[in-house]
Each structure stands twice: as C-alpha cells, then as structure tokens.
C-alpha distance (Angstrom), angle and dihedral (degrees) to the residues before:
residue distance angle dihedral
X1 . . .
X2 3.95 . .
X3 3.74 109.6 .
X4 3.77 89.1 -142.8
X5 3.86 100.5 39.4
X6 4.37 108.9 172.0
X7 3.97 85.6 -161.4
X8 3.80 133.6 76.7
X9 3.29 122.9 -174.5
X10 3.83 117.7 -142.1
X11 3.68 126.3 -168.2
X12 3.95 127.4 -176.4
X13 3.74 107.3 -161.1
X14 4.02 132.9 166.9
X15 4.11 120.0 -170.9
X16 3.71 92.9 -21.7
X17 4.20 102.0 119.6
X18 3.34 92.6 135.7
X19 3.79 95.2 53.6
X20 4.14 89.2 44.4
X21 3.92 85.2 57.2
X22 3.56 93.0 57.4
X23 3.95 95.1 35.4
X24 4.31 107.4 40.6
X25 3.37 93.1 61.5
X26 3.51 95.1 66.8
X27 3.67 101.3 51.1
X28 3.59 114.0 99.6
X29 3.86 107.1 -169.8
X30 3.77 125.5 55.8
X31 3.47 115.9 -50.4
X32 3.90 128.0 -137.0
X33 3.63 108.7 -164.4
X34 4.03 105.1 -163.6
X35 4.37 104.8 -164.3
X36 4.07 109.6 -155.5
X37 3.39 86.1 -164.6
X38 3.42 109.8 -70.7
X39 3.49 124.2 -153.2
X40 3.73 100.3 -164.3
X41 4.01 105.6 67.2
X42 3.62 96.5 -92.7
X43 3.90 92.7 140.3
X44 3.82 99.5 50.0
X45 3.85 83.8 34.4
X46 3.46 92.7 54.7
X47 3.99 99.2 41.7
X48 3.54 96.9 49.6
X49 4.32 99.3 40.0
X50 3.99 89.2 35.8
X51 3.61 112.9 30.5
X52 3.78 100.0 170.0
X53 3.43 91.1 53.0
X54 4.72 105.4 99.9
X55 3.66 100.0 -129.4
X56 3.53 111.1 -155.4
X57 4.57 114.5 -169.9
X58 3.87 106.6 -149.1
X59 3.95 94.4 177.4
X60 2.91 94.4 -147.6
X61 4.16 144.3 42.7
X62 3.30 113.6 -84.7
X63 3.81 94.7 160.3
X64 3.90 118.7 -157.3
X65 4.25 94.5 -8.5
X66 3.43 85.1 61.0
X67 4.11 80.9 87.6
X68 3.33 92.3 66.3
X69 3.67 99.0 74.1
X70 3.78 80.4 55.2
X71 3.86 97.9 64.6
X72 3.56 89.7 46.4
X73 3.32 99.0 57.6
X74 3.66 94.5 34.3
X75 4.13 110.2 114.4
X76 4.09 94.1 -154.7
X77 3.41 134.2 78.7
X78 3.77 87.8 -126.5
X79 4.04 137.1 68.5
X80 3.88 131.0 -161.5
X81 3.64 108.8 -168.4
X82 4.26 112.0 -149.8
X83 3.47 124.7 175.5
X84 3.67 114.0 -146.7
X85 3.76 92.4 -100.9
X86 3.73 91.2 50.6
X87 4.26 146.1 60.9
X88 3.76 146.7 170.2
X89 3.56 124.5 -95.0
X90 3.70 123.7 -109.5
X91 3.75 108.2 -66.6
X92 3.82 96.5 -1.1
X93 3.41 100.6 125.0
X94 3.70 100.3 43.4
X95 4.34 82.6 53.7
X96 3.95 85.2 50.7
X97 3.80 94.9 47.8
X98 3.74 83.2 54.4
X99 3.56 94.0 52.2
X100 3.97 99.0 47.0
X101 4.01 92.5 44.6
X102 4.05 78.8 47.1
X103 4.37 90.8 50.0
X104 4.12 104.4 43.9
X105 3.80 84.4 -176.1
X106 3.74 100.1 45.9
X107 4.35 112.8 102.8
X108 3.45 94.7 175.8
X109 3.72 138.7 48.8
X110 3.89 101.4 -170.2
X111 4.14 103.9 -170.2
X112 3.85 136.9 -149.5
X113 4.00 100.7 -96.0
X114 3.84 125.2 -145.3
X115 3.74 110.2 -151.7
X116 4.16 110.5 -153.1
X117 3.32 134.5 -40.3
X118 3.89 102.4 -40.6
X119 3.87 78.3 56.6
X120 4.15 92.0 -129.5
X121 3.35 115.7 -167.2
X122 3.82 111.0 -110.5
X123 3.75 115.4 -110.7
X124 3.65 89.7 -136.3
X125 4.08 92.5 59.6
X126 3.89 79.2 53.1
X127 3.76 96.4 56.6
X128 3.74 89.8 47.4
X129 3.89 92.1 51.6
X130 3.72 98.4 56.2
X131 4.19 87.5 31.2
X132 3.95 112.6 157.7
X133 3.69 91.1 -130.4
X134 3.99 126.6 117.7
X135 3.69 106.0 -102.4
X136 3.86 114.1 -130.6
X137 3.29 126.5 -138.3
X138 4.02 97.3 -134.2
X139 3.72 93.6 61.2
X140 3.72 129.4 86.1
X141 4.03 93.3 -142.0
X142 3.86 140.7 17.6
X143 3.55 122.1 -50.2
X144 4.17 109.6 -97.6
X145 3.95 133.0 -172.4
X146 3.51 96.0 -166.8
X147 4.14 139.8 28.1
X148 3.62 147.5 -168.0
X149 3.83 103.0 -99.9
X150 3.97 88.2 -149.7
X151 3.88 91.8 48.3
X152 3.78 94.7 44.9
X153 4.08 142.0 95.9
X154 3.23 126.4 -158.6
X155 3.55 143.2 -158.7
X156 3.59 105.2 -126.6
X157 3.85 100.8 -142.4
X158 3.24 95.6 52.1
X159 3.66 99.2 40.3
X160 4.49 87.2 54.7
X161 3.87 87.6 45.4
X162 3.86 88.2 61.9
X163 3.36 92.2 44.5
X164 3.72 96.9 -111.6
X165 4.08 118.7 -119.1
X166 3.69 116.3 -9.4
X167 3.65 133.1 -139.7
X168 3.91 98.9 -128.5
X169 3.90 88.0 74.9
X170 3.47 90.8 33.3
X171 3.41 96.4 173.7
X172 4.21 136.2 9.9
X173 3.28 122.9 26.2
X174 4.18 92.9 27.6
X175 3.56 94.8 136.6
X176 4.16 97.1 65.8
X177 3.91 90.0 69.6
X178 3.45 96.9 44.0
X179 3.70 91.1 48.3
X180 3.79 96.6 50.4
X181 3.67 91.1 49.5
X182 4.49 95.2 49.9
X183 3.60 81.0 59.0
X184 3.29 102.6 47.6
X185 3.32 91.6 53.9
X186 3.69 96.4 52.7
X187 3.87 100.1 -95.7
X188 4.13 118.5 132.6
X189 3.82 119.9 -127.3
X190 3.66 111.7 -170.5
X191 4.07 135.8 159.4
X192 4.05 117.8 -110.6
X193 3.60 107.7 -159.4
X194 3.86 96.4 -168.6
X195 3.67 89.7 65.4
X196 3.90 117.8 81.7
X197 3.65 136.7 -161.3
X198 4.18 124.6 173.6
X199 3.60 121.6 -145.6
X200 3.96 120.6 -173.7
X201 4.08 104.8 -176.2
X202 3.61 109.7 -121.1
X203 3.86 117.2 -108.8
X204 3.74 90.9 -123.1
X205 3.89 103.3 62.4
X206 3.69 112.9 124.6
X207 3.75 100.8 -127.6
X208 3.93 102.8 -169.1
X209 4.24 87.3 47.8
X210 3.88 83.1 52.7
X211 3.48 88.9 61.6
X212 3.76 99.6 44.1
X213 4.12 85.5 51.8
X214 3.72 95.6 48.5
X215 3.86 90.4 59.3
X216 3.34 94.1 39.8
X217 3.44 99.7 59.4
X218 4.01 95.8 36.9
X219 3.72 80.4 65.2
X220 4.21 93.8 50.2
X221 3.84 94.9 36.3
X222 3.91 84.9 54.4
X223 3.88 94.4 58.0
X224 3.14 99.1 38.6
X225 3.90 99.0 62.0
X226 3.84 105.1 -2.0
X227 3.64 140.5 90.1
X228 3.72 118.1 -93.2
X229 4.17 95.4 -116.4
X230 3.94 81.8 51.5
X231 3.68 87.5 53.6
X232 3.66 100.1 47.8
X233 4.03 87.9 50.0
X234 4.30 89.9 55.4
X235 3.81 85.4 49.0
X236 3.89 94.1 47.3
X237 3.79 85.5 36.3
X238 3.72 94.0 56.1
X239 4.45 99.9 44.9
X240 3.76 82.9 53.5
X241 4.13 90.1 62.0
X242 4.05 96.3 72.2
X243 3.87 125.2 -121.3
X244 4.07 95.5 -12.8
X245 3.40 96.6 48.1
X246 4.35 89.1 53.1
X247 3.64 83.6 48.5
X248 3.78 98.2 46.5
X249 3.63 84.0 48.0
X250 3.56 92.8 51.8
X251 4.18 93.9 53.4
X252 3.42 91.7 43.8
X253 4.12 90.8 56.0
X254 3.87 87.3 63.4
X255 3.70 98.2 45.5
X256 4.33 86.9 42.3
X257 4.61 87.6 96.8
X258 3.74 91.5 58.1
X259 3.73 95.2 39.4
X260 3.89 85.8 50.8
X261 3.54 91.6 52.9
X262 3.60 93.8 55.5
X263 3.59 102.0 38.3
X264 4.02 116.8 126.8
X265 3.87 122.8 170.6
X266 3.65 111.1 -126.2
X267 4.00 127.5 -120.3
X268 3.71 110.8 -76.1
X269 4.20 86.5 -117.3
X270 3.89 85.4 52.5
X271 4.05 102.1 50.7
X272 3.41 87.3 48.0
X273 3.62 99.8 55.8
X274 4.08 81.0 42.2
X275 3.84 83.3 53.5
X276 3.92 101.7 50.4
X277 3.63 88.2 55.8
X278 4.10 92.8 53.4
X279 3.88 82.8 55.6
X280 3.66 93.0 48.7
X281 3.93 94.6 49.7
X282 4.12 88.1 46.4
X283 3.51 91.9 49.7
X284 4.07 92.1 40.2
X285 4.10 86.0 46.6
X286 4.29 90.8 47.0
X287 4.14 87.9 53.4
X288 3.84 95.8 49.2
C-alpha cells in the first residue's frame, strides 16, 4: 500500500457480508468500512477476514449520511465512494488522484461504470457523455449535475463544505442534492472516462422498494432546491407511475417539514443548467 495514498475509499454497507467478501479485496487504498447496523456479522466478519479494512459500528441505519462520518475521518485529500457490491479498477484511483490534483476546481470525479460481469456500460455514464451542459474548459471531462455515488471521487473539502449527503433523502437518489449544491457553490463536476469502476448489483436489493424510494425522493430533492412549477411536475410525475409512485408520494408527505426547512432556490445560472438536462431526459424518454 502507498505510504502517502491521496485516496480513501469509503464504503457504507448494511447486512451485505457476503457482498464485502467478494468486494474488499479489490480495493487498493485505505478502506473505511461504515456499519449501519448490520445484523448479519458484517463487523466481526469484516475485522477478523479484512483486518486493514477501519471498521466503524453506527448502530443504527443511517442510510447514505452514514458517508459522512467517512470524509471526516478520512486522512487524504481524496474520496472513492464503493458500495459494498462495488470497486475500482486496478489503478483507477491513483489515475483519478492525478486528475483532481490536475483540476483545482473539480469536486467530483464521476467515472465510466461497468455493470456485472458482461461489464455493460451503465446507462447513466451514457447520459453524462452526450450531457446538454456547456463544457468548460478547466475540467478534464463533461460538465455533470448528478453522479453515481459508487462511481465517484471526491474532493474532501469541498464535499464537507456542502455538507455532504443529507438525511432528508436518506437514501436513493442522494447524489442530485449534493450535486446541485457543489455547483452552486462554484465547484466543477465533470465525467473522466479513463477512470473505471465495476458494479455487479447485489442479489438482495429489493427492487419494488427501489422504486417506491426513487419517487420519493424525486419529490424531496425537487423542494428542496427546485422551482415550485418543477415541483408540481415531480409530484404529477410520480401519481402517474401506479402503486409505487402513490406510495413514494405518501413517504415523501412525511419527510415534506424537513425538506421545507432546508429548501434554497438555486442561482438563476444553476437552475438552468438543472433545467437543460430535464429537457434532455424528456426528449431522451420521447425517442425510446
């Protein structure tokens, strides 16, 4: 291991031991293991298969905030976000350390992901290559408003000055917030093709509760940074998708007093950046 690594890797992981065991391994920098209070064994698992892996017990679930404690404790400039189904290629993060100490002004490194074994492409690294937005000439990639959280590095300051992942979304769709607010506060996010991450989707997720959590938090992402026409579109948007939509609807209704309370319009520059890429996803949506 370097003895002056720039990258952390951070992974937030709750009864998935048996996709750590395939996963850890792989990781080449340190590893910050983040337990949302598994009920499975993955600490002791972890400590006593991967011992140079910092396991940290939450307790409890914090879902995707539960990163946060990761940054902090992080002790390089740099963070690699894994989920426990995921990892970086071979010499990915070293490539991506060059590229942020390269881009002062770039906060996130979104990478090319490889879904499973027939290493597809993810449609999401798709979107980003053909994205609407300007491209600027201080970044290494395309322009993004949004990222894979397990395909993504960070730079740690200016991922803590944003406040990292919050705990109105929770879960699902975390990164859109985040996102909006790096930009707004001058950061660059951009998408670096040369640097690789694989991703095969655990056989446990709970595809139907996926949906119910996607519109959920479309809904609570929208107020908390988006105009209120854009708001009233998710909603309508979301009672058009059947059963999980109503439900996601539902959730989100409980959640709507901390969302208000944390709701800040964006910069006009920002929302309409945010509002070429609604456009493009319409239009994208309208061809398939």
């Amino acid at each position: 291991m370097d003895p002056f690594p720039r990258v952390t890797v951070v992974v937030a992981t709750r009864n998935r031991r048996h996709d750590l065991e395939r996963s850890l391994p792989r990781h080449e920098s340190p590893v910050i293991l983040l337990d949302n209070g598994s009920t499975d064994g993955t600490p002791a698992l972890v400590r006593r298969r991967f011992p140079h892996v910092r396991v940290v017990e939450l307790g409890r679930n914090l879902g995707a905030p539960a990163r946060n404690l990761g940054v902090e404790l992080a002790g390089t400039p740099y963070v690699a976000f894994a989920d426990d189904d995921s990892w970086w290629a071979t010499g990915a993060l070293e490539r991506a350390a060059d590229v942020l100490d390269a881009h002062p002004r770039l906060a996130v490194l979104a990478a090319r992901m490889l879904v499973g074994m027939e290493e597809r492409l993810d449609p999401i690294c798709r979107d980003m290559v053909n994205s609407p937005l300007a491209v600027e000439s201080d970044l290494p990639g395309p322009s993004v408003l949004g990222f894979l959280a397990c395909g993504a590095v960070v730079r740690r300051k200016a991922y803590l000055a944003a406040g990292g992942f919050d705990d109105v979304i929770f879960f699902l769709g975390e990164e859109e917030r985040l996102a909006l607010d790096l930009a707004a506060a001058g950061w660059g996010l951009a998408y670096v093709d040369v640097v690789v991450a694989h991703h095969h989707p655990s056989a446990s997720r709970d595809v139907s509760r996926r949906r119910v959590l996607a519109s959920r938090n479309a809904v609570l992402n929208a107020v908390l940074r988006r105009p209120w026409p854009v708001v009233t579109r998710t909603v309508l948007t979301a009672a058009c998708e059947g059963p999980a939509g109503w439900r996601g609807l539902g959730y989100a209704l409980r959640k709507l007093p901390r969302a208000l309370a944390n709701r800040r319009t964006l910069s006009p520059l920002v929302e309409a950046a945010r509002r070429s890429l609604d456009v493009y996803g319409r239009c994208g949506r309208s061809r398939r």
